[in-house]
Structure formats: structure tokens, C-alpha cells
C-alpha positions, 0 to 999 in steps of 0.5 A: 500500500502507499505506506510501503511504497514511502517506505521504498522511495525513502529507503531507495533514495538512501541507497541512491546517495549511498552509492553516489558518495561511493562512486566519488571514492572509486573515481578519486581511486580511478576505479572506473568499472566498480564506479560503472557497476554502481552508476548501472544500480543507480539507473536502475534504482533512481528510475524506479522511484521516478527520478529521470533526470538522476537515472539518465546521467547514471546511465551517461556517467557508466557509459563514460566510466565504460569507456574511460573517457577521463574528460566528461567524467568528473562534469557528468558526476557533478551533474549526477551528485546535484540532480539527485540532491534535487530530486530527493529534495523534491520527493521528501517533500512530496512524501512529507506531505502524504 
């Protein structure tokens, strides 16, 4: 019912941040396939509780890691980290309001 599926997108959203905070490890470490695998988990999760915009540059940022493509990674990861932020800020408040 609706208090599970609150209870998912929370839960969903904290693993989201868990994985962004440790992709910023693994690219400072320049382990870019273990950050590509987490960045795949994030497309999946992040486009299951409604956030587009984060699951689109998951998937951008773990075909760049892909590719080693060391010149668009750390944008692409900036914009990852900030649209999450955005998008979490705005499903909180919705669920808040419920």
C-alpha cells in the first residue's frame, strides 16, 4: 500500500546517495568499472522511484566510466551528485506531505 511504497522511495533514495558518495571514492581511486557497476544500480534504482533526470546521467556517467573517457567524467558526476540532491529534495517533500 502507499505506506510501503514511502517506505521504498525513502529507503531507495538512501541507497541512491549511498552509492553516489561511493562512486566519488572509486573515481578519486580511478576505479572506473566498480564506479560503472554502481552508476548501472543507480539507473536502475533512481528510475524506479521516478527520478529521470538522476537515472539518465547514471546511465551517461557508466557509459563514460565504460569507456574511460577521463574528460566528461568528473562534469557528468557533478551533474549526477546535484540532480539527485534535487530530486530527493523534491520527493521528501512530496512524501512529507502524504
Amino acid at each position: 500500500g502507499p505506506d510501503y511504497a514511502a517506505y521504498f522511495v525513502r529507503d531507495s533514495i538512501g541507497e541512491i546517495g549511498n552509492a553516489i558518495d561511493e562512486i566519488e571514492k572509486l573515481l578519486q581511486a580511478h576505479n572506473l568499472k566498480a564506479a560503472a557497476n554502481l552508476a548501472h544500480n543507480i539507473t536502475s534504482i533512481s528510475g524506479n522511484t521516478g527520478m529521470e533526470r538522476t537515472s539518465n546521467l547514471a546511465r551517461t556517467l557508466e557509459k563514460l566510466c565504460g569507456r574511460d573517457e577521463q574528460s566528461q567524467i568528473p562534469f557528468i558526476f557533478q551533474q549526477l551528485n546535484a540532480s539527485f540532491h534535487s530530486e530527493a529534495t523534491l520527493l521528501k517533500s512530496f512524501l512529507g506531505k502524504q
